[in-house]
N, C-alpha and C positions, 0 to 999 in steps of 0.2 A: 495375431498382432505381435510384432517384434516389439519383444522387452530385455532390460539390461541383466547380466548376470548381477548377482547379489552378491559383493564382496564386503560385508562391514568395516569400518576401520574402527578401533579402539578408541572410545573415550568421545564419541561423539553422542549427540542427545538419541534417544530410542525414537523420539517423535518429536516431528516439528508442524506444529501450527501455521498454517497456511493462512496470511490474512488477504483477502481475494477484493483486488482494487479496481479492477477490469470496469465495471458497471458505473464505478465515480469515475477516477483518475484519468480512466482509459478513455470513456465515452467524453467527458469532459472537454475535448482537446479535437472533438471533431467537426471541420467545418461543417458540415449539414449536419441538422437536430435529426437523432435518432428517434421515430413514433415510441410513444410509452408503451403502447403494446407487445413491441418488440422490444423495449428495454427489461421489462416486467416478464417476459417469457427468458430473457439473457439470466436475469436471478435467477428463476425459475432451473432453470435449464443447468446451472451454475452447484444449484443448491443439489440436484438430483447425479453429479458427478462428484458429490461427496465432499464438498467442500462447506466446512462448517463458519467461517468469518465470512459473509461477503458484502463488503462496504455499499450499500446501495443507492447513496445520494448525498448531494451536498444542500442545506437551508442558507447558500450564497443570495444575495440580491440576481435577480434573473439577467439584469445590465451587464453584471463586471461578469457571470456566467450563462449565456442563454442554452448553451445546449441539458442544461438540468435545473430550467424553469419547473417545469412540471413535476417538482419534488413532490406537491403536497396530493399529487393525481397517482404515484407511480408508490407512494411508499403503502399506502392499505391495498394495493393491488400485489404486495410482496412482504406482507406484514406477519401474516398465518404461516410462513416456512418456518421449518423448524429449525432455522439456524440463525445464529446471531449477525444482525444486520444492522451495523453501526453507521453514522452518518455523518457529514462535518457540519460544525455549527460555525462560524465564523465571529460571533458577537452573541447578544444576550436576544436580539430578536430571532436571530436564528435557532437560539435555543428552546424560545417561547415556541415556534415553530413546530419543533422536531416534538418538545414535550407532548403538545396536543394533539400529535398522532400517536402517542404511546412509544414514541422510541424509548430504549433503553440501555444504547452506546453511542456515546457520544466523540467525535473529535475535534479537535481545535489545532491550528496552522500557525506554527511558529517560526521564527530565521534565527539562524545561527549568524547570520550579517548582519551590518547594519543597510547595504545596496539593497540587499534582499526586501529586506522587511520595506524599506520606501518602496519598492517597485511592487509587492503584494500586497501591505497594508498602509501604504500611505502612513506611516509612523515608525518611530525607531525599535529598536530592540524591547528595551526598556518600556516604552509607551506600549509596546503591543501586549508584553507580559500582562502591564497596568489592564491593558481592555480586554484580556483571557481571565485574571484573577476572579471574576462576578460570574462571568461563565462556570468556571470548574465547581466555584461552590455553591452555586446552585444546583447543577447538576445535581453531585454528590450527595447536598441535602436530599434530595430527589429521589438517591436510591439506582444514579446512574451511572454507569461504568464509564471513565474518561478517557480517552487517550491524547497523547498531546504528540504532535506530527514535527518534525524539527529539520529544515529544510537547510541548505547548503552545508550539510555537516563536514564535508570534504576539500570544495572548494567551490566558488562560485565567478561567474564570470565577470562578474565586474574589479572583486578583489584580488581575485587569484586564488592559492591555497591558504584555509583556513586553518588558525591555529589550536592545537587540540584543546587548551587551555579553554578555551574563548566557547566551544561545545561545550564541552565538560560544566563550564558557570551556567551556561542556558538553562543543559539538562536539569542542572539542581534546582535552579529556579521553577522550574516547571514540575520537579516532583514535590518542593514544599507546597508549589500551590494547590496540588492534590493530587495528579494526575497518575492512576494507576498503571498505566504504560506512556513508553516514550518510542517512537518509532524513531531510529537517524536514517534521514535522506541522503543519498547521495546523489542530488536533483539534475547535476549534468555528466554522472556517470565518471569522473577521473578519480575516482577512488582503486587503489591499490590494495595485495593484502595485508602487506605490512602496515600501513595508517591504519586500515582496518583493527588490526590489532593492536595499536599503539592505540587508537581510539577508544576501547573496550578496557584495555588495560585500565588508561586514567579515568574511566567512568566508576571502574569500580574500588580503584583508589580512592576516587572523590565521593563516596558514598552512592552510590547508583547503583545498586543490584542489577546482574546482568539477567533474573530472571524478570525485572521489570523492562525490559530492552526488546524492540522489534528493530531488524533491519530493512531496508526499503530502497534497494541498487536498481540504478537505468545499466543500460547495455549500450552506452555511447561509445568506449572505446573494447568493448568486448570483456569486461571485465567483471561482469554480475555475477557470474555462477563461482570464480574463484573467490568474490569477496565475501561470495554466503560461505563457503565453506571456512573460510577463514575465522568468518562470527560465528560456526558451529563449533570449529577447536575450541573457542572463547565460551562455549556453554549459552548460544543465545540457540532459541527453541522457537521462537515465532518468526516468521519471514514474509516481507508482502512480494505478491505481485500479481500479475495482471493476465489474463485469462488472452493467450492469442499475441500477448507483447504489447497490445494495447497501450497506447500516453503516451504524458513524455511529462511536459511542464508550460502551461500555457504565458506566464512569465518569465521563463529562460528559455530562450530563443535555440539556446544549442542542445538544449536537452534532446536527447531520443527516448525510444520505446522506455518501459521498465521490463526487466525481467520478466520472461513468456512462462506464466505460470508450469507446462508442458514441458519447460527445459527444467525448472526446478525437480518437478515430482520424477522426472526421468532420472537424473543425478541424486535425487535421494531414493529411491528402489535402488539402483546401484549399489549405495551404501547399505541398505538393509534399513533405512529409516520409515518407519511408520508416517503416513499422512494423510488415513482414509479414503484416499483420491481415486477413482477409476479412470484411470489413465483414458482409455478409449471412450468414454463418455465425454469427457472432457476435452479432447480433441474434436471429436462430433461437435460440438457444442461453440466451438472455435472455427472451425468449418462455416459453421452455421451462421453464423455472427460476421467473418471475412463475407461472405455472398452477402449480407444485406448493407453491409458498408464497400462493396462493390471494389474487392482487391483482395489480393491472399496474404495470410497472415506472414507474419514477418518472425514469427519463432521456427525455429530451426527442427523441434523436436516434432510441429503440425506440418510441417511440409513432409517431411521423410513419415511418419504415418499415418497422413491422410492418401500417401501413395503406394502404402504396403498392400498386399495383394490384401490381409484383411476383412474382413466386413466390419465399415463403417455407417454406425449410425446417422442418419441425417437431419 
């Protein structure tokens, strides 16, 4: 298997946490329901290429999402892995949800707009905080790990570019209310590295430790891989994405893929960055996943080797 030489650059993190959205974000978003069988072998599959987050479902109403109805079938069928398998809750029944199968990470879906947040939650900024605040501290009291997801950190289609300002207020809001990470989306991918940076700067001017910080870039205008790198100068260590390229954003129309898990870990071995990942496992596995969703994957790092001379798993 062709792999990248290892040049470290100075002053980057030793290890970054992979948070692996593929099985929610990704499956999420696809016209035909993917069998639980085959979702549950994708964790599976997921977990056994070394990757230790991998978000496995969302407790949405089955209406506003059908292709992960079958939360409450698919999560004890992926519950026993030994890896941390968070989930989104969207409200407090969603929460009751997730608790009664024993989850133990939990997320919630917030906007940095106000377009956003009417077009996802039918309520404003402000009102959605209000219907996350009973969420987190329940959670918490629970004993549950929160993350809080924070969607058009960039810019969004309806308003244009957003101002860093107006992130920065959200973030805070959401770390008083508990939440022990915050992920910024960059939900239709026009994030550059300089916002990147400018972003990170004022988060942690405004009180927001950047080790409480995941980033979370689409690949719309080709721009994910520089704008992780950019949050890695910044000292951010966890990063999502998506196994195969998978997603996009079932409420913004123009969003594409997220970041192909496979270009990440390719670009950090480069650097000399640890991420427990078996690069070849993990392509297998995305291989495997394109054939049952009947199209080849769309990351750049599974097409060039899945056609290395190789032996690849199947």
């Amino acid at each position: 298997m062709t792999l990248p030489m290892e040049v470290p650059v100075p002053g980057l993190p030793a290890r970054v946490r992979i948070h692996e959205v593929g099985a929610r974000d990704g499956l999420q978003n696809e016209k035909a329901v993917v069998p639980v069988e085959v979702k549950a072998e994708f964790v599976g599959r997921l977990a056994g290429a070394g990757l230790s987050t991998i978000e496995a479902t969302s407790f949405v109403h089955p209406k506003w999402v059908p292709q992960l109805a079958d939360a409450e079938e698919l999560y004890p069928r992926v519950a026993a892995l030994p890896v941390a398998l968070p989930v989104l809750v969207p409200n407090e029944r969603g929460l009751d949800r997730a608790l009664a199968l024993g989850a133990r990470r939990v997320a919630v879906f917030a906007s940095a707009t106000e377009s956003f947040a009417r077009a996802n939650l039918n309520r404003t900024v402000d009102e959605s905080l209000a219907m996350f605040a009973p969420v987190v501290a329940r959670a918490k009291a629970a004993g549950v790990h929160v993350r809080g997801y924070l969607s058009m950190c960039f810019g969004d289609p309806w308003e244009g570019a957003v101002p860093v300002a107006r992130v920065v207020r959200v973030c805070r809001a959401l770390k008083e209310l508990g939440c022990d990470e915050i992920s910024l989306g960059d939900t239709i991918g026009v994030a550059t590295p300089g916002h990147v940076t400018a972003l990170l700067d004022a988060l942690t001017a405004g009180g927001v430790p950047v080790d409480t910080l995941a980033v979370h870039f689409h690949d719309t205008y080709g721009q994910a891989l520089a704008n992780t790198l950019a949050a890695l100068q910044r000292g951010v260590s966890t990063v999502d994405a998506s196994a195969g390229g998978l997603g996009g954003c079932p409420y913004a129309k123009s969003a594409t893929g997220n970041l192909a898990t496979e270009d990440l870990v390719w670009m950090l071995r480069g650097l000399g960055i640890d991420t427990g990942v078996d690069l070849d496992r993990l392509v297998a596995t995305s291989v495997w996943m394109a054939a049952h969703l009947g199209r080849p994957s769309p990351s750049r790092t599974v097409r060039a080797l899945s056609h290395d001379d190789s032996p690849q798993e199947q």
